[in-house]
N, C-alpha and C positions, 0 to 999 in steps of 0.2 A: 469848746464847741458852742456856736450858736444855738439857742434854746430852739429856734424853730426849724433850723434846720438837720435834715433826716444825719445819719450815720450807719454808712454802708453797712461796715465791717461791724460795727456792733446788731444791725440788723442778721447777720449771717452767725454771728455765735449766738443769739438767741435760737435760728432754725437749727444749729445744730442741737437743741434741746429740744423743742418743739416739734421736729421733724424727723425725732432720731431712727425711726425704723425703717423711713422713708429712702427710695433710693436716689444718690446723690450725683452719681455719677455712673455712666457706664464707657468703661474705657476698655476697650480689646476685645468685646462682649463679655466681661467682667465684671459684673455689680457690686457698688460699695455704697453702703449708708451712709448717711447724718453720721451715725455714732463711729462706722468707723473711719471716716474723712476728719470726724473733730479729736479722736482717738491719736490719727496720725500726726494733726496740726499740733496738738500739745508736744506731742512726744519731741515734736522738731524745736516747735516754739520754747521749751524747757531749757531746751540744749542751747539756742542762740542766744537765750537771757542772758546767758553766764558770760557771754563774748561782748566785749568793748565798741566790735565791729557797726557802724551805723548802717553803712550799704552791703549790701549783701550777694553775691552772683547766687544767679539760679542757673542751670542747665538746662535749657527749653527741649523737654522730653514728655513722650505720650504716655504717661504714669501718673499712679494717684500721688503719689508722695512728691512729683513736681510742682502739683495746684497744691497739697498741703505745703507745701515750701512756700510757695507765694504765703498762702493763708497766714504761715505760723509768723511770715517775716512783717506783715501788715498787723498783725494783733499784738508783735510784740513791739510795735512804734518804731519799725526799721524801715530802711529804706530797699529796693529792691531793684537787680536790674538783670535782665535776660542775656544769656550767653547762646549760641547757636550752633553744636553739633556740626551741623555742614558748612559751617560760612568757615571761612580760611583760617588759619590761626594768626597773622598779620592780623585779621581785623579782630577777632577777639582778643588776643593783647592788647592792641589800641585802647579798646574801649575797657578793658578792667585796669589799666594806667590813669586813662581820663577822670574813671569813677573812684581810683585810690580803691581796690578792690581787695582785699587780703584775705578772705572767706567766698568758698564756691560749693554749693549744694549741689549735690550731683543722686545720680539711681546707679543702681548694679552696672545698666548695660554702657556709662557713658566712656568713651574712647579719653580719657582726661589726659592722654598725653599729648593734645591737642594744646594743651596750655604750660606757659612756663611754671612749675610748679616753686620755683624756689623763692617768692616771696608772699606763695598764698596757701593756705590750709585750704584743705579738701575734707565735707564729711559727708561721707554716704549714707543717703537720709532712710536706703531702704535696711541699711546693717544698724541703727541706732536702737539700743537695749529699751524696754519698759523705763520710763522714768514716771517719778508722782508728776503729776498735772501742776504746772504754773499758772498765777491766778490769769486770767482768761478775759481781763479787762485791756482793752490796748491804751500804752501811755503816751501817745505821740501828740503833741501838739498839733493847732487843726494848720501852720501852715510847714510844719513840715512833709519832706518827700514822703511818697507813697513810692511813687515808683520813677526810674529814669530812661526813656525810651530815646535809643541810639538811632537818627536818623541820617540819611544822606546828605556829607557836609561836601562842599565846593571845592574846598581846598584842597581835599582828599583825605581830609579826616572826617569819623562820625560827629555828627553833632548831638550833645545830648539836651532833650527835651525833660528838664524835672517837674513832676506833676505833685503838685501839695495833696496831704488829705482835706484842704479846704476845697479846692478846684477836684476831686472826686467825689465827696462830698456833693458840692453844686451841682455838677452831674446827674448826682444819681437822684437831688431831688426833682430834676428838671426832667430827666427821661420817664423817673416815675409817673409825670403829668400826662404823660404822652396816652392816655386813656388804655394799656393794654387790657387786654380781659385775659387774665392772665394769672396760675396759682400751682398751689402743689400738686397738682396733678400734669403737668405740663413736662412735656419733652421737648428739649431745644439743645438745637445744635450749637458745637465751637469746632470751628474748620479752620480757623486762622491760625498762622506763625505765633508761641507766644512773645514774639519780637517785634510785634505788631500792635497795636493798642485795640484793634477791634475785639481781638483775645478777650482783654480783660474785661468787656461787658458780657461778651460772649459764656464765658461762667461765675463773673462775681452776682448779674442781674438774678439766674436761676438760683444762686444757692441763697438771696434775700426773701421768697418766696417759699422755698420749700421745696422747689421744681428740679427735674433730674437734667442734668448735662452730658451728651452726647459727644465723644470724643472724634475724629476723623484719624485713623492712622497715617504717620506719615508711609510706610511702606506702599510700594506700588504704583497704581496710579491713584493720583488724589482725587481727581474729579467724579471716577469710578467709586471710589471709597464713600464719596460724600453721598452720590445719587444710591447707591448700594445701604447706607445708612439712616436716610432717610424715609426710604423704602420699608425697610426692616425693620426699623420701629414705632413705624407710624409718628414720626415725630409733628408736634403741633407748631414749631418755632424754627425758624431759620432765618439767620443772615451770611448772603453769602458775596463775595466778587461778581459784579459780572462778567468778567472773564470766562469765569466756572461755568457759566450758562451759556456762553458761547460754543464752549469745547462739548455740551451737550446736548447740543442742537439736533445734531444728526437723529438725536435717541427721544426728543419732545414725544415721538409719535407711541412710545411702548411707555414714558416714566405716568406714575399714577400715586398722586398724593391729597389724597380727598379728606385726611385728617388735618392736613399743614391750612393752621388759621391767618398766620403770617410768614411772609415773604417780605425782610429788607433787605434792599439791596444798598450796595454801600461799597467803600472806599474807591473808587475809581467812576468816572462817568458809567450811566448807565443809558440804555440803549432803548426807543421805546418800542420798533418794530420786535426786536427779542423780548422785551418784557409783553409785548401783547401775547406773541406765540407762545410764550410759554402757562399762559392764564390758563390753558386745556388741561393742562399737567395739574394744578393747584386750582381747580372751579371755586373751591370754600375759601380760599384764603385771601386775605387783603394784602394790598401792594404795599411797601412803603418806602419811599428815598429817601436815606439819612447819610447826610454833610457834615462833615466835621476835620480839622487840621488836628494834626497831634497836639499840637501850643494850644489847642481850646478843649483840650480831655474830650477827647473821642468822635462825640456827636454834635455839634449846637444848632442845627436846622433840619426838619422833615418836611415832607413830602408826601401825602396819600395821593398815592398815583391811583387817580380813578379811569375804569373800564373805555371812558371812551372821553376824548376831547380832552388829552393827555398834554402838558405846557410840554413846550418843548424851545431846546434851539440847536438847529441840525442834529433834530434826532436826540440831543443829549437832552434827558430827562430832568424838569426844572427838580431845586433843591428844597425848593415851598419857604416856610416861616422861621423866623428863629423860634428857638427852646425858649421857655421863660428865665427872665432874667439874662441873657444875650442879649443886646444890643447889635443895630449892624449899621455901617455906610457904607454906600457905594461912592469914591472918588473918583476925581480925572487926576492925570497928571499935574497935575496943579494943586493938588491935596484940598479940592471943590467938590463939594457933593454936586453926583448928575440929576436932573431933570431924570421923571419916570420914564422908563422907556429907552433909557441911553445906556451905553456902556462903561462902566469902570473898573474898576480896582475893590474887591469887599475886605471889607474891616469890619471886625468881632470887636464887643466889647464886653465885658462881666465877671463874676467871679470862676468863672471855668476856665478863664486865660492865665496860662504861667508867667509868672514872676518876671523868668528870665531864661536863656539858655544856660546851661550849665559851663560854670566857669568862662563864658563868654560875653561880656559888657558889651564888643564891638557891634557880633551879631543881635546882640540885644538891642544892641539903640538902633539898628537899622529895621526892626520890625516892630517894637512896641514904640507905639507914638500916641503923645495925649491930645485929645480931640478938643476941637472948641467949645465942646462942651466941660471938659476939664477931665473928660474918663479916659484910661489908658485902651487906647487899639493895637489889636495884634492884626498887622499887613499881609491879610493871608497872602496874595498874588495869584487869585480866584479873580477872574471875567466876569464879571456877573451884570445883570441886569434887572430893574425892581418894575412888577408889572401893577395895573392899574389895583387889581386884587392886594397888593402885599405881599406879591410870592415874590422869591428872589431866583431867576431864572440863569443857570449856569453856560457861559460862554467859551471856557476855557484856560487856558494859565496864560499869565501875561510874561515869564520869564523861561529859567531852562532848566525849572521842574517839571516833571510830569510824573502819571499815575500809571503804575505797571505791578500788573498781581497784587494790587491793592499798596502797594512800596510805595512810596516817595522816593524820586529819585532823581538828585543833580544831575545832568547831563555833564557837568563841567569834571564832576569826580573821575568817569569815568574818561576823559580827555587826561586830565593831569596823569593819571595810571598810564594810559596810554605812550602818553610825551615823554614819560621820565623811564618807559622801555626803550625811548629812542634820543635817549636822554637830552630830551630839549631842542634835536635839533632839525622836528620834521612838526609840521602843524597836524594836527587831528580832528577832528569834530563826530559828535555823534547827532545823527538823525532819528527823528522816533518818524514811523513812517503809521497812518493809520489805514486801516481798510476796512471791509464790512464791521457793522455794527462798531463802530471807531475803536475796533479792539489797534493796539498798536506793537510795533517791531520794532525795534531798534540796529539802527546799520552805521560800522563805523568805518567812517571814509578819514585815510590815511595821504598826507602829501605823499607819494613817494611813488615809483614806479614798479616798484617789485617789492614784495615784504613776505617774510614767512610764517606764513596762516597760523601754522601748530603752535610756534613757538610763544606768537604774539595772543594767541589763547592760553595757553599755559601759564604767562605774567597773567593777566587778567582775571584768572581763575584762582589764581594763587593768594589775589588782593581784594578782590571783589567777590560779594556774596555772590549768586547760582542767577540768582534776579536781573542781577545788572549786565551781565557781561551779554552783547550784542551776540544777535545769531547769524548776521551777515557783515561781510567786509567787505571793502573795495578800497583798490587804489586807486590816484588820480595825479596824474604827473603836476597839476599846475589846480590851486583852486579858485574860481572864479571870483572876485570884488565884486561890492556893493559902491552905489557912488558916494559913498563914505570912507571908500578906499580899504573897508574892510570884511571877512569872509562872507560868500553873499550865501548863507545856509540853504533859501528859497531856492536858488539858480544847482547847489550839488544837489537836492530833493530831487529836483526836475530832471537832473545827469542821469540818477540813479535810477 
């Protein structure tokens, strides 16, 4: 570890001693301390020393012993990776094959016949006996994994993003700059998937301070759940989707949160007419846009969206400045930085960028590329634009990702799943279609004249997480070219 800079995870087993009476978490309306969240972490952490295992599955569940799971697997210099309850068991196989997975952390209530069980142990972290306490230093070298987040790969498999504890590490000393006023007495919420990387600042930032973490059930409705929880406890801290804000528009006129000091907003464009309306609801609280790819650990540019004379481009809320220690350019096709004011391609550089994709060189060389300056850039495939101020103003995606409930998501994955139900031998495309406040849809148009709706949901649902799979279909006997003789996606938009 470098002498100056910070260390998360040793910063959080200090509050577990410093903070021990304090509450740490409330999860179900359930309160658990400092002493007994580092209680739980040991008891896990103890257990996993004795294992050979470097990666580790977690069961992403709304329980303390899930976030001690993460905890115990980070303190004991292991690696970590999220499994997902409702995502299909095809893609959870996938991805504990990809990650050589042979250990999976589960709670009482998880369904674990969701996984092939015959080449992994299972140990359920809430039936695990008292053991003595393992020493409570973590051994991981600073560029080993912390943790591996399964994104939407093209080909039709996940792709895995490994994040070093150096590149979280950098993180957390660069978010910490970000001026919060902010301490143990603080309630913030974590509303994300922990399959999600927003998650993890979501409760590792509060438990470095001493601050309690607010859990969102997934039962019911979630949107409900959030504004119902935030509500109820007067929470000072949120980052949520704008998404979330959209679907709670109707109700701007009754929500009432005059303790909440901040408000970011985050993984997905954000909207500035929604973000204005919603300023009634939060009077006290400050705005804030935070940008970040999963490949640059979480966040690497903000944004204090001020009360009025807000940057924008159509609407979508600018991204503001890099984090310290980020580096960025804007290119043209031509891999030329643009003049201010013009459009390219942004590229990240610094120590919050990953290595590499996971067991992947291919996709690695086609995103990190070393710059004329001699530093390696990660190609997010962010539209951006750099204004006379330094803000780096957001345009849009130049490829066939886009942002949906905060996901990352190939459009193409969802084609190939599509093709290989029709095995190969009907073309597909999916459409993200946007409307108000550029929240967006997804609609997938099929060659073919007749297709059977259920069935062709059923595949889809059976291979694709809940996130991906399109809410409308359409057939279309013939799909129109572009004069490149190939499918002209603008021309089925305009069909549809």
């Amino acid at each position: 570890m470098e002498k100056d800079q910070k260390d998360m995870i040793g910063e959080i087993i200090n509050a577990f001693e410093k903070y021990a009476e304090h509450q740490a978490f409330v999860i179900n309306d359930i309160a658990y301390t400092y002493r007994q969240l580092s209680e739980t972490v040991y008891k896990i952490s103890t257990l996993i020393n004795e294992r050979k295992d470097k990666i580790i599955g977690i069961i992403a569940e709304d329980k303390l012993e899930t976030y001690a799971s993460i905890l115990a697997v980070l303190i004991s210099g292991k690696t970590y990776v999220i499994l997902h309850p409702a995502y299909p068991k095809h893609r959870n196989k996938k991805i504990a094959e990809l990650a050589d997975i042979h250990l999976i952390l589960y709670t009482k209530d998880i369904r674990i016949l969701n996984l092939d069980t015959q080449h992994i142990d299972f140990i359920c972290t809430s039936e695990i006996q008292e053991t003595p306490p393992s020493s409570s230093g973590s051994h991981a070298e600073k560029n080993e994994n912390a943790y591996i987040i399964f994104t939407s790969g093209s080909t039709g498999e996940p792709k895995g993003v490994p994040i070093s504890r150096n590149n979280l590490n950098a993180f957390y000393d660069a978010y910490s700059h970000l001026d919060w006023q902010l301490d143990e007495n603080d309630r913030m919420l974590q509303m994300f998937e922990l399959t999600f990387d927003v998650s993890i600042v979501s409760f590792l930032y509060p438990l470095t301070i001493g601050a309690c973490v607010y859990t969102v059930s997934p039962e019911g409705v979630k949107y409900i759940n959030v504004i119902e929880t935030l509500e109820k406890y007067n929470l000072t801290f949120a980052a949520v989707a704008p998404s979330l804000l959209q679907l709670l528009l109707p109700y701007f006129s009754e929500i009432q949160l005059p303790k909440l000091k901040y408000l970011v907003v985050t993984a997905e464009a954000s909207d500035v007419e929604l973000l204005s309306a919603f300023r009634s609801c939060a009077p006290n609280a400050s705005f804030v846009n935070l940008y970040g790819p999963t490949e640059g650990t979480i966040y690497c540019t903000a944004y204090q969206i001020p009360t009025t004379s807000c940057k924008h481009h159509n609407g979508m809320i600018a991204i503001g400045k890099p984090f310290n220690g980020t580096d960025i350019l804007i290119m043209d096709s031509n891999e030329t930085t643009v003049s201010t004011g013009e459009t390219g391609e942004l590229w990240i550089s610094g120590k919050q960028i990953m290595n590499g994709y996971w067991n992947s060189p291919e996709k690695t060389q086609e995103c990190l590329i070393k710059g004329i300056d001699g530093k390696i850039y990660y190609k997010t495939g962010d539209l951006c634009q750099l204004d006379a101020d330094g803000d780096i103003i957001y345009c849009g995606r130049k490829d066939s990702q886009i942002k949906l409930q905060g996901f990352r998501i190939e459009l193409s994955e969802i084609e190939h799943v599509v093709k290989n139900y029709f095995n190969n031998e009907c073309k597909a495309v999916v459409i993200p279609k946007y409307g108000e406040n550029n929240q967006c849809e997804l609609h997938l148009v099929v060659e073919k004249v007749h297709l059977d709706r259920q069935q062709i949901e059923e595949h889809m649902n059976s291979r694709l997480p809940f996130y991906m799979v399109p809410k409308h279909i359409h057939c279309m006997e013939h799909f129109p070219l572009n004069t490149s003789s190939k499918t002209d996606r603008k021309k089925i938009l305009e069909l549809i």
